[in-house]
ROVO-297263 format. One record per residue (C-alpha): x, y, z; residue number from 1; residue in three letters. Coordinates in steps of 0.25 Angstrom, whole numbers. Each point is the difference from the previous one (the first is absolute). Example, Ala and Ser with C-alpha at 12.3 -4.5 7.8 and 13.67 -1.06 7.14 Angstrom:
BEGIN
<rec><x>49</x><y>-18</y><z>31</z><k>1</k><r>ala</r></rec>
<rec><x>6</x><y>14</y><z>-2</z><k>2</k><r>ser</r></rec>
***
This chain:
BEGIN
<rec><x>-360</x><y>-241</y><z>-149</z><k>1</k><r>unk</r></rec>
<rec><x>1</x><y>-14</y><z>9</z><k>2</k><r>unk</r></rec>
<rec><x>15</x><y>1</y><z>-7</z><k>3</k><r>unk</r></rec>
<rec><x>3</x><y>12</y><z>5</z><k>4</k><r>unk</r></rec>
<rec><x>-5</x><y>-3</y><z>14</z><k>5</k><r>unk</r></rec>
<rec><x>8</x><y>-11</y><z>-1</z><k>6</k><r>unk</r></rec>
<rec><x>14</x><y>7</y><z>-2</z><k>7</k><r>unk</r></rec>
<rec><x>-4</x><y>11</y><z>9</z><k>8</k><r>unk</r></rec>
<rec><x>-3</x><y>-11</y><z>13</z><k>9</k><r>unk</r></rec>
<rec><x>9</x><y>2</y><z>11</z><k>10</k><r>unk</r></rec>
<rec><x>14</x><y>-10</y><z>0</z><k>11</k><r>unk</r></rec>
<rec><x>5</x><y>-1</y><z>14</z><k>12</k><r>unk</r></rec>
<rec><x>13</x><y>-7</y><z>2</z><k>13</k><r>unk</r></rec>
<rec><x>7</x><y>-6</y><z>13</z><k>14</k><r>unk</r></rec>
<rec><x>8</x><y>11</y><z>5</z><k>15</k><r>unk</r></rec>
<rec><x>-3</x><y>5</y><z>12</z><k>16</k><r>unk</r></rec>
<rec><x>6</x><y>15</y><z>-1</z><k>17</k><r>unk</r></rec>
<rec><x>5</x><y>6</y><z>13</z><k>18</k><r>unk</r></rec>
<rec><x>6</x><y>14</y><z>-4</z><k>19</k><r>unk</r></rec>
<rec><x>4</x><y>6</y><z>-11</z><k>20</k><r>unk</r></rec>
<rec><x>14</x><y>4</y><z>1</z><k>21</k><r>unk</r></rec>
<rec><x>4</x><y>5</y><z>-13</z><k>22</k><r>unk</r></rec>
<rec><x>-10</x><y>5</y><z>-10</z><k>23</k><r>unk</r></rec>
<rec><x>-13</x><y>-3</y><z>-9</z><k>24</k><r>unk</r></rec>
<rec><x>3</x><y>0</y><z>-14</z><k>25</k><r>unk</r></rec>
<rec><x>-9</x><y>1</y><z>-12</z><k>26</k><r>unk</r></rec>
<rec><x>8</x><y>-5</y><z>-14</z><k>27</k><r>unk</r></rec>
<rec><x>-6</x><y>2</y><z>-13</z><k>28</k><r>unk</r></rec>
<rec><x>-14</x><y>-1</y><z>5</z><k>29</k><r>unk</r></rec>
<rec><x>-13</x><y>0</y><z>-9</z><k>30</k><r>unk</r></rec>
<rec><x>-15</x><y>-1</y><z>5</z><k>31</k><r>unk</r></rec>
<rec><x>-12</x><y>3</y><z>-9</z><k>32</k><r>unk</r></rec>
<rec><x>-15</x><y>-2</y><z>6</z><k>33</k><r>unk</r></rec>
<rec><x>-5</x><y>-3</y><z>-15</z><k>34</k><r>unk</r></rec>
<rec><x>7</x><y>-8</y><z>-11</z><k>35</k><r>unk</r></rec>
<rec><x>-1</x><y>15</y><z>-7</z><k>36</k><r>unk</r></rec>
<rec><x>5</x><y>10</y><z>9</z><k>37</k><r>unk</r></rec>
<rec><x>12</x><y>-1</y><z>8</z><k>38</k><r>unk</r></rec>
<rec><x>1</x><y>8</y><z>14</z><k>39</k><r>unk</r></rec>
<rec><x>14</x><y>-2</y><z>3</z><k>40</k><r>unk</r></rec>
<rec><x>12</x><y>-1</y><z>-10</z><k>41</k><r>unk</r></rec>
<rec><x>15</x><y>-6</y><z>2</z><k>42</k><r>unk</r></rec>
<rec><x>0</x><y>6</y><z>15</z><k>43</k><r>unk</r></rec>
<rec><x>13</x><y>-1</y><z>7</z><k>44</k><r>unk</r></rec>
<rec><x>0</x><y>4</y><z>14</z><k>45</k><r>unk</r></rec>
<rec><x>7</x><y>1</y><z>13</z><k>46</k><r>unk</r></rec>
<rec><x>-5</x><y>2</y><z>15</z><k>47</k><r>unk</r></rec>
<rec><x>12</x><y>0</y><z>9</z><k>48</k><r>unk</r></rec>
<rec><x>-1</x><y>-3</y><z>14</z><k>49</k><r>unk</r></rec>
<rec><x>3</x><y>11</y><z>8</z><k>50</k><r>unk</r></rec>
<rec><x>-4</x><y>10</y><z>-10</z><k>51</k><r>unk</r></rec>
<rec><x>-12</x><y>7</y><z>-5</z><k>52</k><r>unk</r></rec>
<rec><x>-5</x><y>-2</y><z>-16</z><k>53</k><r>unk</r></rec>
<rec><x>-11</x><y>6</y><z>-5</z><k>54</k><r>unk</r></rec>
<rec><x>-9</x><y>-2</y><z>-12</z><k>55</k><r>unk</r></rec>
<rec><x>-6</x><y>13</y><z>-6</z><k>56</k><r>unk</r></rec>
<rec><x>-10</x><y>2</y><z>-12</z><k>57</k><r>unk</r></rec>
<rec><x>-13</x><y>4</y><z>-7</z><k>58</k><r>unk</r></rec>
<rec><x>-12</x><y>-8</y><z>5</z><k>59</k><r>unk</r></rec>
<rec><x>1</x><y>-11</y><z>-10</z><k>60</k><r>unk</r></rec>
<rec><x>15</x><y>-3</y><z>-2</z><k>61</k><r>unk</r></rec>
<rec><x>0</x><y>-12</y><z>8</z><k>62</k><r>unk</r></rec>
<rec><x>6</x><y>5</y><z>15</z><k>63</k><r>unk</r></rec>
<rec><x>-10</x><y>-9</y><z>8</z><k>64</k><r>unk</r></rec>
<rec><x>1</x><y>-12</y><z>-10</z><k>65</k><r>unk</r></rec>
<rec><x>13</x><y>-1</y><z>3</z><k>66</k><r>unk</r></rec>
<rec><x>-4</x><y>0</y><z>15</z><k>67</k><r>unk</r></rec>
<rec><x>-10</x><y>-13</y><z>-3</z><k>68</k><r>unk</r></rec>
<rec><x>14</x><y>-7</y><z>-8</z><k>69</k><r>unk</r></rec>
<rec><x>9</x><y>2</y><z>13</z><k>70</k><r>unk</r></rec>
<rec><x>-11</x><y>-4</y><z>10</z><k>71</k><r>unk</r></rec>
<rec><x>-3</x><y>-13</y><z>-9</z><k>72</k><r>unk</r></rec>
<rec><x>-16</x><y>4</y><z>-2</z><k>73</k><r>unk</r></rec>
<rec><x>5</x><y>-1</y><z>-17</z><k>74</k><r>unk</r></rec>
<rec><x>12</x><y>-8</y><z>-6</z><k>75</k><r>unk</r></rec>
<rec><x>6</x><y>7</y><z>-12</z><k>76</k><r>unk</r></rec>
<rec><x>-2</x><y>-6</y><z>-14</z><k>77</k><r>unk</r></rec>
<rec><x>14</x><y>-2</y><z>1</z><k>78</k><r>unk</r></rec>
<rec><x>12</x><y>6</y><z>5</z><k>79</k><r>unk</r></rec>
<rec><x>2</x><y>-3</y><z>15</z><k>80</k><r>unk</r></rec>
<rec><x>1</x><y>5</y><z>14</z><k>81</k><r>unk</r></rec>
<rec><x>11</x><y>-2</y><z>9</z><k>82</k><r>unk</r></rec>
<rec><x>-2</x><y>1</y><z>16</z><k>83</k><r>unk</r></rec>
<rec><x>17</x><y>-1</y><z>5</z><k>84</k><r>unk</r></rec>
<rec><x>3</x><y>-8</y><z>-13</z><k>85</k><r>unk</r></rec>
<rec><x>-13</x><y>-9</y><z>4</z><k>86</k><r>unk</r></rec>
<rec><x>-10</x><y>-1</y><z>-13</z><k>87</k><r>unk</r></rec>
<rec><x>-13</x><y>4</y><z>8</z><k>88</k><r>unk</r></rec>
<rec><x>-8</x><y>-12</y><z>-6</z><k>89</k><r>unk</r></rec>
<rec><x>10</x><y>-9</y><z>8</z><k>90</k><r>unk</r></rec>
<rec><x>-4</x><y>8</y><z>13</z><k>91</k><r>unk</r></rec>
<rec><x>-11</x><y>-4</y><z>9</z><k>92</k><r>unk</r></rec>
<rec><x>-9</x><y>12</y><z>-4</z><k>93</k><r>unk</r></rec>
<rec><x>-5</x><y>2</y><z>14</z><k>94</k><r>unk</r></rec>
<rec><x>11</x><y>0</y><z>8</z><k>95</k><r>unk</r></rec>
<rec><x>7</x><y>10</y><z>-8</z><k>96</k><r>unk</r></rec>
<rec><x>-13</x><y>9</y><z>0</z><k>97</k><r>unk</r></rec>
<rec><x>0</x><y>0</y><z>17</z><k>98</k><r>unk</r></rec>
<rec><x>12</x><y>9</y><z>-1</z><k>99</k><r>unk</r></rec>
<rec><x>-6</x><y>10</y><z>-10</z><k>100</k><r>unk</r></rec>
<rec><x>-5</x><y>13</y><z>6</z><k>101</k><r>unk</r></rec>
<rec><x>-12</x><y>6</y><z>-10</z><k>102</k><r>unk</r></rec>
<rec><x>-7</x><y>14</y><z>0</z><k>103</k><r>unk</r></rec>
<rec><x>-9</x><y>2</y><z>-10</z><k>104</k><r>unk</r></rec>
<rec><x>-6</x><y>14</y><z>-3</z><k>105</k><r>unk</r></rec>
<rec><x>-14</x><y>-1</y><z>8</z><k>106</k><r>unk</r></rec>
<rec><x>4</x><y>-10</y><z>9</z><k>107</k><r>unk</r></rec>
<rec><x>-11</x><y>-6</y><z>8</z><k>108</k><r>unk</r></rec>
<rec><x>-1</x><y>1</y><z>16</z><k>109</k><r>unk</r></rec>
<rec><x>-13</x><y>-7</y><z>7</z><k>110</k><r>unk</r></rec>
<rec><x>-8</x><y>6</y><z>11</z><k>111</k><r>unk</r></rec>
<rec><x>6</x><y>-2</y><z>10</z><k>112</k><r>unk</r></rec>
<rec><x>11</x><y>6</y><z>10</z><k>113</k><r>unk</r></rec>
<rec><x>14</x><y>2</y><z>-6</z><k>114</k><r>unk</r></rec>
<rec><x>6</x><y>-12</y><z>8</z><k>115</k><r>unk</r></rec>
<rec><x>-10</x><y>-10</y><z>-7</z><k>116</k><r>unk</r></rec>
<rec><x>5</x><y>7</y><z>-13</z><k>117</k><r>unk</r></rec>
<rec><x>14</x><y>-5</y><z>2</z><k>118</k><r>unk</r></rec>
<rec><x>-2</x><y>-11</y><z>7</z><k>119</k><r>unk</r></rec>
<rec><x>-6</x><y>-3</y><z>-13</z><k>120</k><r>unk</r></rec>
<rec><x>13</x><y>-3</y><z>-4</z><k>121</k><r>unk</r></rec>
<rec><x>6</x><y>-8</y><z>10</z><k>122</k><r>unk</r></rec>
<rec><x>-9</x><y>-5</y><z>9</z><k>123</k><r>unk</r></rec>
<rec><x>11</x><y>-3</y><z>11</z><k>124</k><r>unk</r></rec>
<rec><x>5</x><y>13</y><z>-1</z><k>125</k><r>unk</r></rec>
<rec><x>3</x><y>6</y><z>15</z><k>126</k><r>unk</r></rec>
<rec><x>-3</x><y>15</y><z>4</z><k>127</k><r>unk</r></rec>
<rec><x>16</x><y>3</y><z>-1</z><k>128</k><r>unk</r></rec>
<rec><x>-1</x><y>-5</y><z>-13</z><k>129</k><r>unk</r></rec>
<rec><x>-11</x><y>9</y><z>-6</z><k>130</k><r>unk</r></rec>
<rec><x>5</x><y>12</y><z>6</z><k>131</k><r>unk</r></rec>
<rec><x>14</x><y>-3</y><z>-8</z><k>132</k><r>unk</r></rec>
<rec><x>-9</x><y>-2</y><z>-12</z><k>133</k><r>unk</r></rec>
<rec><x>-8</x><y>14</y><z>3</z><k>134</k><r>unk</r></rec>
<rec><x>15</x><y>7</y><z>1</z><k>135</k><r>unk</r></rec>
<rec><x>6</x><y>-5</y><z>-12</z><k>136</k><r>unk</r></rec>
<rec><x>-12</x><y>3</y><z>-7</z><k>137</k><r>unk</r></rec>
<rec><x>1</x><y>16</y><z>5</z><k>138</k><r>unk</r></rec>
<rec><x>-13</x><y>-4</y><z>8</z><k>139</k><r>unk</r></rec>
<rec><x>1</x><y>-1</y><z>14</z><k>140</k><r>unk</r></rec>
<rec><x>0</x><y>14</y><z>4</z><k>141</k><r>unk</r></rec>
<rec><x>-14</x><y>3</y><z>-7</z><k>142</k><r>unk</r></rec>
<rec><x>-5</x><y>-13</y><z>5</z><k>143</k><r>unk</r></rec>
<rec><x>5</x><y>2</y><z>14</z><k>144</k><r>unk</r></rec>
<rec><x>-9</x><y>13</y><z>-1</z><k>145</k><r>unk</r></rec>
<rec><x>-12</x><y>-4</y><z>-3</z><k>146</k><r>unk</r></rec>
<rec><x>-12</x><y>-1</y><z>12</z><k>147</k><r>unk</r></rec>
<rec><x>0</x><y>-14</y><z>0</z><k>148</k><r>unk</r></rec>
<rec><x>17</x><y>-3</y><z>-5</z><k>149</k><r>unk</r></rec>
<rec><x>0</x><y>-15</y><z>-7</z><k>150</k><r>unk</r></rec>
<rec><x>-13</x><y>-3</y><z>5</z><k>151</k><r>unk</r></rec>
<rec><x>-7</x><y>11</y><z>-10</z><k>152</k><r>unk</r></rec>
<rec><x>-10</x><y>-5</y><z>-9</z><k>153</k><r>unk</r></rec>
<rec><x>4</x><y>4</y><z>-14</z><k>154</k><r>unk</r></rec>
<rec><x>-17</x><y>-2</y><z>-6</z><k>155</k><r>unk</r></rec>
<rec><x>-2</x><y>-5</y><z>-14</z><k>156</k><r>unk</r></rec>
<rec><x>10</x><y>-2</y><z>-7</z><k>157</k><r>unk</r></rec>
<rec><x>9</x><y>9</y><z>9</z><k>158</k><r>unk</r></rec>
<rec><x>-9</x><y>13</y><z>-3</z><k>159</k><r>unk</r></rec>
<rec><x>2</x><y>4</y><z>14</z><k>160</k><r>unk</r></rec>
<rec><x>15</x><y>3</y><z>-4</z><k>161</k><r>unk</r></rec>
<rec><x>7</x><y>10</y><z>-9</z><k>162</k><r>unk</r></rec>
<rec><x>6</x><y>-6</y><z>-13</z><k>163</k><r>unk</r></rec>
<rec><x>14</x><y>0</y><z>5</z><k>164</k><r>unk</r></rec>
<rec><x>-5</x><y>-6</y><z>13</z><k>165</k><r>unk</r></rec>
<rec><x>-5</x><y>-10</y><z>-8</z><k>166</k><r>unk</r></rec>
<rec><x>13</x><y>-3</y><z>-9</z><k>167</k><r>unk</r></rec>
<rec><x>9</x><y>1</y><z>13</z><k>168</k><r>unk</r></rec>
<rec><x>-9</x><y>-11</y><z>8</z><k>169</k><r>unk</r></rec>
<rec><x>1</x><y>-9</y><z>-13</z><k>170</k><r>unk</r></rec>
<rec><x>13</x><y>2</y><z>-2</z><k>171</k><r>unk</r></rec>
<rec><x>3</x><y>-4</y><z>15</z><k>172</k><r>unk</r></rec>
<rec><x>-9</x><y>-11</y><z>-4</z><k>173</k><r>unk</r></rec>
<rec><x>9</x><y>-5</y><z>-11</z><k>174</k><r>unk</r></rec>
<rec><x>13</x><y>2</y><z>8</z><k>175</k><r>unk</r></rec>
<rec><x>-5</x><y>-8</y><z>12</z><k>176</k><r>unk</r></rec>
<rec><x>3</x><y>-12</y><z>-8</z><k>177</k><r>unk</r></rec>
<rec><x>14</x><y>3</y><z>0</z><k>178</k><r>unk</r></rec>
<rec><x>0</x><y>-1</y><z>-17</z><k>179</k><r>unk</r></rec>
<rec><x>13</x><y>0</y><z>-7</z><k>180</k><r>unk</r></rec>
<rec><x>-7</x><y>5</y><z>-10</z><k>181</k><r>unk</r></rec>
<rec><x>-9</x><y>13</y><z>0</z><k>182</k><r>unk</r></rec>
<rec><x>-10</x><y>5</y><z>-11</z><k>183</k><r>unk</r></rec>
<rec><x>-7</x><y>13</y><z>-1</z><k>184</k><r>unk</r></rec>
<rec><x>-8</x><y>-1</y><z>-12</z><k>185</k><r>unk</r></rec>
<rec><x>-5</x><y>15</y><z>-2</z><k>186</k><r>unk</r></rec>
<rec><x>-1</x><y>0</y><z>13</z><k>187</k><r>unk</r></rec>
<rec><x>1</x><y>15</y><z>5</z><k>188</k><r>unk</r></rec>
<rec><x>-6</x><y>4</y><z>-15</z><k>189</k><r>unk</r></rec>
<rec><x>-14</x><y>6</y><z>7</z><k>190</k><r>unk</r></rec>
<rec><x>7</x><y>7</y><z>12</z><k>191</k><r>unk</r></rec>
<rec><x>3</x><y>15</y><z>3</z><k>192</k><r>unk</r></rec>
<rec><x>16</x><y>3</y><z>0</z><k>193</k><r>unk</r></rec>
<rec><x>1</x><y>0</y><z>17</z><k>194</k><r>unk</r></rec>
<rec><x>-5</x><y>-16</y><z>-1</z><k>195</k><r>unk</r></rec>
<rec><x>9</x><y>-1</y><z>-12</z><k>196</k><r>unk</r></rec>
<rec><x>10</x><y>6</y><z>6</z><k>197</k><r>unk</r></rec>
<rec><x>-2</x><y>-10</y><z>15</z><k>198</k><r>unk</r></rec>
<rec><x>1</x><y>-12</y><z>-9</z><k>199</k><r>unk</r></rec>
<rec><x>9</x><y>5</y><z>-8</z><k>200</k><r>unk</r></rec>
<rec><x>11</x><y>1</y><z>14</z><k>201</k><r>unk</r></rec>
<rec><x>-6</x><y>-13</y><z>4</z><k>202</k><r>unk</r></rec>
<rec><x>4</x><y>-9</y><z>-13</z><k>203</k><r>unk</r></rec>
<rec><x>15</x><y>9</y><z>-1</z><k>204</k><r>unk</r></rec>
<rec><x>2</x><y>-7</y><z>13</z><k>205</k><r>unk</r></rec>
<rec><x>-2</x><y>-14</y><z>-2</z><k>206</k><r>unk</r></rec>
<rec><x>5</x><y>-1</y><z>-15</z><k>207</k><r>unk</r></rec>
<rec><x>13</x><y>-4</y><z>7</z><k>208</k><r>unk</r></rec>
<rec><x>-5</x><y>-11</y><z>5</z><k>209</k><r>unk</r></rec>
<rec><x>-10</x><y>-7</y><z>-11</z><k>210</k><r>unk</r></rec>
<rec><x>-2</x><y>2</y><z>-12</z><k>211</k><r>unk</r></rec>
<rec><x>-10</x><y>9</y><z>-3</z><k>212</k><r>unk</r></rec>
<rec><x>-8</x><y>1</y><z>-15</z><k>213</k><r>unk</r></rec>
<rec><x>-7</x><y>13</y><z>-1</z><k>214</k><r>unk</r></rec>
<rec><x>-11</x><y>2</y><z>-13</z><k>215</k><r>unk</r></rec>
<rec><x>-4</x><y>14</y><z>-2</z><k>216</k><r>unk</r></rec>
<rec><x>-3</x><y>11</y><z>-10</z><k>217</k><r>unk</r></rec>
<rec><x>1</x><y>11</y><z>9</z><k>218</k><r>unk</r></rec>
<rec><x>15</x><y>4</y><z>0</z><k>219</k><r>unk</r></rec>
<rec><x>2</x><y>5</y><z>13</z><k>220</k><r>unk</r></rec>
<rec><x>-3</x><y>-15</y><z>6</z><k>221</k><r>unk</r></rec>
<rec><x>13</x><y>-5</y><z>-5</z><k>222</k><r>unk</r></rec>
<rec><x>11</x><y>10</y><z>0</z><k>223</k><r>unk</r></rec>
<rec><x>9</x><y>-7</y><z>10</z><k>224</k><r>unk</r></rec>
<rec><x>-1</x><y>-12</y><z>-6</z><k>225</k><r>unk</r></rec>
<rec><x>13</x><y>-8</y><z>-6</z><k>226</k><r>unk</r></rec>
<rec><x>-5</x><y>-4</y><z>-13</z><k>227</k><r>unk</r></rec>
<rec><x>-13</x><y>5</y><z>-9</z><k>228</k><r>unk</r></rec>
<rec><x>-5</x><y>-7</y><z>-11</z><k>229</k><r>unk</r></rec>
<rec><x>-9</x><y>7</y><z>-12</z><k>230</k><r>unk</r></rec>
<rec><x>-10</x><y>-8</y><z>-5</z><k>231</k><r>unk</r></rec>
<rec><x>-8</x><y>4</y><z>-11</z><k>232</k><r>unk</r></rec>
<rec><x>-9</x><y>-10</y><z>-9</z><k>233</k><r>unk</r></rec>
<rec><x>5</x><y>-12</y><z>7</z><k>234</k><r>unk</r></rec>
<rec><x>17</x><y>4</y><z>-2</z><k>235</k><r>unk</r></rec>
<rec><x>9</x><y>5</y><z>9</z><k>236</k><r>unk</r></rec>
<rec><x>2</x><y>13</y><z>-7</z><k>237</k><r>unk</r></rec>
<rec><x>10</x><y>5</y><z>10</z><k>238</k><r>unk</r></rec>
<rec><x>9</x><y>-3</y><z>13</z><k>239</k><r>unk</r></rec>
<rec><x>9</x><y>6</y><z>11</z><k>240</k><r>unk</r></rec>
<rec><x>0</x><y>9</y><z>11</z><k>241</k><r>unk</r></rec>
<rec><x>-12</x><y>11</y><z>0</z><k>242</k><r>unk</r></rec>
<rec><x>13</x><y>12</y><z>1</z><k>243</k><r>unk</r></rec>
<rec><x>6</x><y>-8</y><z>-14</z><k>244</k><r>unk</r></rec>
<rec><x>-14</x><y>-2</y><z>-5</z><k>245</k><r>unk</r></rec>
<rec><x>-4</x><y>16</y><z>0</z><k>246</k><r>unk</r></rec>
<rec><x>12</x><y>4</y><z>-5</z><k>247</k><r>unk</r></rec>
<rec><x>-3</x><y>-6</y><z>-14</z><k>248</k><r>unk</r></rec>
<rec><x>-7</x><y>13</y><z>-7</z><k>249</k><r>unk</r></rec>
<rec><x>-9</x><y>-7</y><z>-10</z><k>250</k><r>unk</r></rec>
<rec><x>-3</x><y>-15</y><z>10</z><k>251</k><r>unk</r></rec>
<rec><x>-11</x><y>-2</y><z>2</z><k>252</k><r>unk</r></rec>
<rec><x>2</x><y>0</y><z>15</z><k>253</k><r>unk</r></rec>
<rec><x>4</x><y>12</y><z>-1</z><k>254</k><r>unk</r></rec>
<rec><x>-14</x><y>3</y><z>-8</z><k>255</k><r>unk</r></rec>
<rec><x>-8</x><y>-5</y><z>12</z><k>256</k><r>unk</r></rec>
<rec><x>7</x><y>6</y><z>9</z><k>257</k><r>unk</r></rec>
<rec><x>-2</x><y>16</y><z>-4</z><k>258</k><r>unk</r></rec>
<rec><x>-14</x><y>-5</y><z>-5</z><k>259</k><r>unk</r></rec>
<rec><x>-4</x><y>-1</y><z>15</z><k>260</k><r>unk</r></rec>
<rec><x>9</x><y>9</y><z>6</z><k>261</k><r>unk</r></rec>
<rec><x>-7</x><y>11</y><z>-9</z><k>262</k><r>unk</r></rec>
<rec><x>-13</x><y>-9</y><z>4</z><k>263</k><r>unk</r></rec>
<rec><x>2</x><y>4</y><z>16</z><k>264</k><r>unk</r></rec>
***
């Protein structure tokens, strides 16, 4: 167990990373969490800036792992991960994640007023500033509207707010940091198809300008993106765009996706 830990602590280089210009690569990647079971299997991956990948599969096959490998929280057994060509363990670790945007599925939001939410973020941030945030995010109008505009408390853990009120003001939260790099890590799973919908317009938008990294199993989350990846078990089972992807008659894309369209 002590070796384990061992190979699983955190190896931070000198380079400071700036932006990502080109891409984050994954080649021949493999990570297990026991000696005995292995979670991800000889990945190869691409996430191009400018563009929108998603990851799709059962709960299980490995979509958030490969999240925790990009963002450095595990090193792969062996394989390696490439940030513009740059191994990542050569990165300083911490300057490369101030540039990552991150949405989680249930994200958290304090008691407190939707500006001290996001200033949550960037402390130094101006009111021009948040308002930019809000609109990319597909929030401003809704938060405009309400009684009290920025300055509404949101309650405990944002209970004063809708689900895709909630999504929206973290997503805003995440993009105030002006990432190169966004995640949305089943992100909009738990809301109803308007709030998908509103996020959905909001991430199309700024995919032309970051590179954005979408994990989902519900299908209707990633249909604009560029490139889809399968996983099942650990492997890549399938890749390409979601209109090649549903074509293939016995996929297992194509599987999931008249499973839950029969599902709706």
């Amino acid at each position: 167990m002590r070796e384990r830990a061992k190979t699983s602590a955190e190896i931070d280089g000198n380079i400071i990373f700036k932006k990502l210009e080109r891409r984050i690569s994954l080649k021949s990647v493999n990570f297990s969490y026991t000696d005995e079971v292995k979670t991800i299997l000889n990945v190869d991956m691409l996430i191009n800036t400018g563009e929108m990948t998603a990851i799709i599969g059962e709960s299980g096959s490995g979509k958030s792992t490969i999240v925790d490998l990009i963002l450095g929280l595990q090193n792969p057994d062996s394989g390696e991960i490439l940030i513009d060509g740059i191994k990542f363990n050569n990165l300083n670790q911490n300057s490369f994640r101030k540039k990552v945007g991150y949405v989680p599925q249930d994200a958290m939001l304090f008691y407190s007023s939707i500006r001290d939410n996001l200033l949550w973020s960037v402390e130094s941030a101006k009111d021009d500033d948040l308002w930019e945030a809000l609109k990319l995010a597909n929030a401003d109008n809704f938060v405009a509207n309400l009684s009290e505009g920025i300055e509404t408390i949101v309650g405990d853990r944002g209970t004063r707010l809708s689900g895709g009120q909630r999504q929206r003001i973290a997503l805003a939260r995440a993009l105030l940091r002006k990432p190169d790099i966004l995640i949305l890590d089943e992100a909009t799973s738990a809301l109803d198809s308007e709030s998908e919908l509103a996020i959905q317009h909001a991430v199309e938008h700024l995919s032309k300008n970051m590179a954005i990294l979408i994990v989902a199993h519900r299908l209707s989350t990633i249909s604009m993106a560029n490139n889809i990846y399968v996983m099942q078990s650990g492997k890549i089972i399938e890749q390409g765009s979601f209109s090649n992807l549903s074509s293939v008659k016995n996929g297992y894309f194509n599987k999931m996706l008249k499973l839950q369209s029969s599902n709706n």
